[in-house]
C-alpha positions as CSV (number, residue, x, y, z in Angstrom):
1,X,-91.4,53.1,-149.1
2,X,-90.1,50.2,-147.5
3,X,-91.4,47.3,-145.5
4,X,-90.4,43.3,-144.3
5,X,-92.8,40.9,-143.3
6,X,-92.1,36.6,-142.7
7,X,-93.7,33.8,-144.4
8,X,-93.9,30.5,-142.4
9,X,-95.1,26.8,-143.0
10,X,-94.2,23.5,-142.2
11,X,-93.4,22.4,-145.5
12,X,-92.5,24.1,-148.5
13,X,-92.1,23.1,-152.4
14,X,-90.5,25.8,-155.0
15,X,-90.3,23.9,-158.1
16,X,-86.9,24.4,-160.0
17,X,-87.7,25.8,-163.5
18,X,-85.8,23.3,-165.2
19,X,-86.9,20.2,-163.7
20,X,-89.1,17.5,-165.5
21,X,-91.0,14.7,-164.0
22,X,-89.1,14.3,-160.7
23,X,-89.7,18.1,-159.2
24,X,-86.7,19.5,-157.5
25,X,-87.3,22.2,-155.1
26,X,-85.6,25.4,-154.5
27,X,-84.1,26.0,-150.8
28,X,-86.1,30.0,-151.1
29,X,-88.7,31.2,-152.7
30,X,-87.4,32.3,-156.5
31,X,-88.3,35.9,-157.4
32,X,-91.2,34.8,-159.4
33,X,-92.8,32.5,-156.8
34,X,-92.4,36.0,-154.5
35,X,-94.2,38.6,-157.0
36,X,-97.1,35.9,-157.4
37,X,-97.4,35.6,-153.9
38,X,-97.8,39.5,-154.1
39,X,-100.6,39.2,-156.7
40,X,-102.6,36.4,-154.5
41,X,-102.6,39.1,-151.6
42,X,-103.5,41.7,-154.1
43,X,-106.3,39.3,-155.4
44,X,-104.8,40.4,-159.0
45,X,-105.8,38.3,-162.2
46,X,-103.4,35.4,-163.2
47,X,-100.3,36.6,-165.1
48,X,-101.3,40.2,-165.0
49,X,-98.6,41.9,-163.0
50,X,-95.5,41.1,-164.0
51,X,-95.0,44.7,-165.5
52,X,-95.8,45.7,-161.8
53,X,-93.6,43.9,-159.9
54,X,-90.8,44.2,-162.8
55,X,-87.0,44.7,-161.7
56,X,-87.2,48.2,-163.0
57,X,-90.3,48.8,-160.1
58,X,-89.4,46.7,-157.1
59,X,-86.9,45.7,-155.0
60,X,-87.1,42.3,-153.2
61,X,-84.3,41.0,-150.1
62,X,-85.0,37.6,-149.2
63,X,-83.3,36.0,-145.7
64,X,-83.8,32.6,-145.0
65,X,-84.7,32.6,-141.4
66,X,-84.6,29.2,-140.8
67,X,-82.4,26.1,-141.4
68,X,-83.6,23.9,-144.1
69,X,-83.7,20.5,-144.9
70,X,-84.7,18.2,-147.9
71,X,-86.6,15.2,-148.4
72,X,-87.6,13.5,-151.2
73,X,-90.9,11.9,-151.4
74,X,-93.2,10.3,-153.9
75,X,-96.8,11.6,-154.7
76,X,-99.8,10.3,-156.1
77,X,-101.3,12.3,-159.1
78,X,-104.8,11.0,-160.6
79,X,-105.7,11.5,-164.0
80,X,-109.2,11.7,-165.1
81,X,-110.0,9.9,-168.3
82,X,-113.7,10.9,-169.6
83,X,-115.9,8.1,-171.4
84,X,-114.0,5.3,-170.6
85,X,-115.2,2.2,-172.2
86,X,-118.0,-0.2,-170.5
87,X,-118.2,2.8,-167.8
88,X,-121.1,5.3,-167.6
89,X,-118.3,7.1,-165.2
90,X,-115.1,8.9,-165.6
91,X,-112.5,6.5,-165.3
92,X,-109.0,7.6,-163.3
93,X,-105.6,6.7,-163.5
94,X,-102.9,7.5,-161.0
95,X,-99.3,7.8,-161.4
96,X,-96.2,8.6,-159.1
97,X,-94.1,11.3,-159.3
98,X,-90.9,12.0,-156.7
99,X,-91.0,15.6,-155.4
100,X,-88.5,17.2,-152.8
101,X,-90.2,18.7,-150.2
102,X,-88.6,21.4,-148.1
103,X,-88.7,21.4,-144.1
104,X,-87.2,23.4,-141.1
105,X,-84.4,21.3,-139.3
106,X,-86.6,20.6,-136.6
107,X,-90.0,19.1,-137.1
108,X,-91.4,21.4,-134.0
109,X,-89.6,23.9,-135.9
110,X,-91.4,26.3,-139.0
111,X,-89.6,27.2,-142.3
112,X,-89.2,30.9,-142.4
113,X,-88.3,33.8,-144.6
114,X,-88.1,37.1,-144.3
115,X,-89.2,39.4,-147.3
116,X,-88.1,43.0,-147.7
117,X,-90.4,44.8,-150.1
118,X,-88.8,48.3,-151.9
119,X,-90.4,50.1,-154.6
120,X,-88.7,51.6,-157.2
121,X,-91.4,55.0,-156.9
122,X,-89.5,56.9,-159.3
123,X,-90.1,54.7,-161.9
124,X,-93.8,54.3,-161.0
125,X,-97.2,55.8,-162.0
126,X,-100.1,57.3,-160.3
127,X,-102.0,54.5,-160.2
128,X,-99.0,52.1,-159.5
129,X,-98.3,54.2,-156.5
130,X,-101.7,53.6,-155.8
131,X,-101.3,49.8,-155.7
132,X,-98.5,49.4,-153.9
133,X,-100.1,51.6,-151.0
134,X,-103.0,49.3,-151.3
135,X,-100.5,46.1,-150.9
136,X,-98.7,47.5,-147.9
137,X,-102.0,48.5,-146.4
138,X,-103.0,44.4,-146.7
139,X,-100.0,43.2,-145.4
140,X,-100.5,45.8,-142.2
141,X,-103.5,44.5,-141.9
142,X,-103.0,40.7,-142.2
143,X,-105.4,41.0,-145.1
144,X,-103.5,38.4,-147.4
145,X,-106.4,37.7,-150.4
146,X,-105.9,34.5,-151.7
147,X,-104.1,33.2,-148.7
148,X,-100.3,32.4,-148.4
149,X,-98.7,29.0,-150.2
150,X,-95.0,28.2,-149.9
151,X,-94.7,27.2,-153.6
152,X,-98.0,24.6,-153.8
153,X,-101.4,25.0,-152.6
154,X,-101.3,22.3,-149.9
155,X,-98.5,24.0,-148.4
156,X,-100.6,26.6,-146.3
157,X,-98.2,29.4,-144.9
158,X,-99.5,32.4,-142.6
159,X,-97.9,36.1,-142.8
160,X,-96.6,37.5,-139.7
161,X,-94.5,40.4,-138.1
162,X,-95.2,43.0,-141.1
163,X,-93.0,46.2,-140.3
164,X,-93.2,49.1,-142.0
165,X,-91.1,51.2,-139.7
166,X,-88.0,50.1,-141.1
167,X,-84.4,52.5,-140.6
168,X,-82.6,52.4,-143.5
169,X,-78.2,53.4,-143.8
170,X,-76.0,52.5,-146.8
171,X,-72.8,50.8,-145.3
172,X,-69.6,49.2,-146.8
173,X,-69.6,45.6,-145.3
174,X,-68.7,41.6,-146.6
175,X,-71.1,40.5,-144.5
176,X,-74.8,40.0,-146.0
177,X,-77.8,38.1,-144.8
178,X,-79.7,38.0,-147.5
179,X,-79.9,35.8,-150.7
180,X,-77.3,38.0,-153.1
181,X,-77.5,37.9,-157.4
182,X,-74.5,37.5,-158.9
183,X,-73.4,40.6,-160.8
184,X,-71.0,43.1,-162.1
185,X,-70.1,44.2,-158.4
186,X,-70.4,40.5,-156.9
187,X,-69.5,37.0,-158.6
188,X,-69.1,33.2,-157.5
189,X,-65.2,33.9,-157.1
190,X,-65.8,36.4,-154.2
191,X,-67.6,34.2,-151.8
192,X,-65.5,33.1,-148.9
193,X,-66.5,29.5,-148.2
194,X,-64.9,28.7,-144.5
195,X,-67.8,26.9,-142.5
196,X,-70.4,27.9,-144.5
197,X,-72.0,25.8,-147.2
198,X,-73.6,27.9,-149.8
199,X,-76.1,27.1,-152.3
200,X,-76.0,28.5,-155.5
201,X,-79.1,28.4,-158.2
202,X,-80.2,29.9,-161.3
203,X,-83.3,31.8,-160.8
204,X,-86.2,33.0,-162.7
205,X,-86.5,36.9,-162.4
206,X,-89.3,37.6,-164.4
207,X,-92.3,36.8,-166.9
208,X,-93.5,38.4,-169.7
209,X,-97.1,38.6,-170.9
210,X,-96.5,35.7,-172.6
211,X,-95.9,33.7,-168.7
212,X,-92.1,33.4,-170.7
213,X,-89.1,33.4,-168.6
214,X,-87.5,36.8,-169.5
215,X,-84.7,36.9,-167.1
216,X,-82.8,34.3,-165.5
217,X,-80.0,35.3,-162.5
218,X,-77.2,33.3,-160.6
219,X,-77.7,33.8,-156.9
220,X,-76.5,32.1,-153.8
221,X,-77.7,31.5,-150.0
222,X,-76.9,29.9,-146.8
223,X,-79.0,27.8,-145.9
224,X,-78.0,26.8,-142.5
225,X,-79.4,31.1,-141.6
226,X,-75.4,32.2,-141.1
227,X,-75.4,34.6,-143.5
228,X,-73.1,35.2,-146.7
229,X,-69.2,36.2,-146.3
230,X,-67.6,37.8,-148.6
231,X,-63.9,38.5,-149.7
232,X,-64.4,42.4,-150.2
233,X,-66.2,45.2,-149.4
234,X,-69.6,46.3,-151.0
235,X,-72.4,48.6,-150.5
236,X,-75.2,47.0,-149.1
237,X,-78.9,48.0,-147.3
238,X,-78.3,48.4,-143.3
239,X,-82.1,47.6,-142.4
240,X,-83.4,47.8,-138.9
241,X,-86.6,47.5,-136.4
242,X,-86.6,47.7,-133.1
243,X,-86.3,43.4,-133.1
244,X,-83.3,42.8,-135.7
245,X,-80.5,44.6,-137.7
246,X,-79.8,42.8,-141.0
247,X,-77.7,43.4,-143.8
248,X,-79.9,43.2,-147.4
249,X,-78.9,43.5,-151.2
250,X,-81.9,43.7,-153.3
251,X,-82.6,41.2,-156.4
């Protein structure tokens, strides 16, 4: 079982963990923002399927297939404030907050990524298999639920060119064009900078039931769509369709 689809908007926000009341953004979805958007197609209840979409039960490859750009901006949030005094009417108060919106390069352009989506069926029960049969169904069909948001609800995406027909090779390469977690096999000091200009980010893996970070991972991307060189060798996911050949290590 394996498929790819693209998410694409014109603006996306995927608030940093760690930030407070100015909200940095993330250049790529984290792999939390990802398994929610999984749960919105799947119309699942909040916060119920993390155990699902767990590291030990899916495989994700994210490619940014796009260049990105920042901009920081400042929004207006209004606070309601019931019974207010001499006022038969709620009473509001409105603040402003700087957030760091993401766009393509271009404006006439879109921000894309491509998503690679591999279960771990081994590890998975009847009824799991179930589900995920259902999911891939939905995203054959364009059937995405809740709809598709690039981090916040006013930032409408759409879902387009699912592919579920997807060849699959193991091959020894330092080349990689997706996002890639820092491990035992890969680390910081094996990058090989030249032109590129990585980005490198601590991201949130996974909740428990508790919607508590349990896992954190360092990861880097390029974010000018150039891929990732590296100074050695590993074994990486040759994936390809009849429109692209990429290179993908899961996260």
């Amino acid at each position: 079982m394996l498929c790819s689809f693209e998410i694409v908007g014109k603006f996306a926000h995927w608030r940093k963990y760690d930030t407070n009341s100015s909200s940095l953004s993330y250049y790529f979805p984290t792999r939390t923002n990802l398994i929610g958007l999984l749960g919105s197609i799947l119309e699942l209840p909040r916060d119920s399927y993390y155990n699902l979409f767990g590291e030990d039960k899916l495989n994700i490859g994210l490619v940014i297939n796009s260049k990105l750009r920042k901009k920081m901006t400042v929004l207006n949030y209004r606070q309601n404030i019931p019974n207010a005094k001499f006022s038969n009417e709620d009473f509001y108060t409105y603040s402003q907050i700087k957030q760091e919106l993401l766009l393509p390069d271009f404006f006439d352009n879109q921000i894309n990524y491509r998503i690679y989506l591999k279960p771990i069926v081994e590890n998975l029960d009847e009824n799991e298999k179930i589900i995920y049969n259902n999911l891939f169904l939905r995203l054959k069909n364009g059937d995405i639920g809740y709809g598709i948001y690039l981090g916040q609800r006013q930032f409408r995406g759409d879902l387009i060119n699912f592919k579920g027909d997807l060849e699959v090779t193991m091959k020894e390469t330092n080349i990689i064009n997706s996002i890639i977690k820092f491990d035992g096999n890969i680390s910081e000091a094996d990058l090989n900078y030249g032109d590129h200009i990585y980005v490198i980010e601590n991201m949130p893996m996974n909740f428990n039931k508790n919607r508590e970070l349990s896992n954190i991972s360092t990861v880097a991307a390029n974010i000018n769509n150039t891929g990732i060189l590296l100074k050695k060798d590993v074994t990486a996911y040759e994936i390809k369709s009849v429109d692209y050949s990429e290179i993908v290590l899961f996260i």
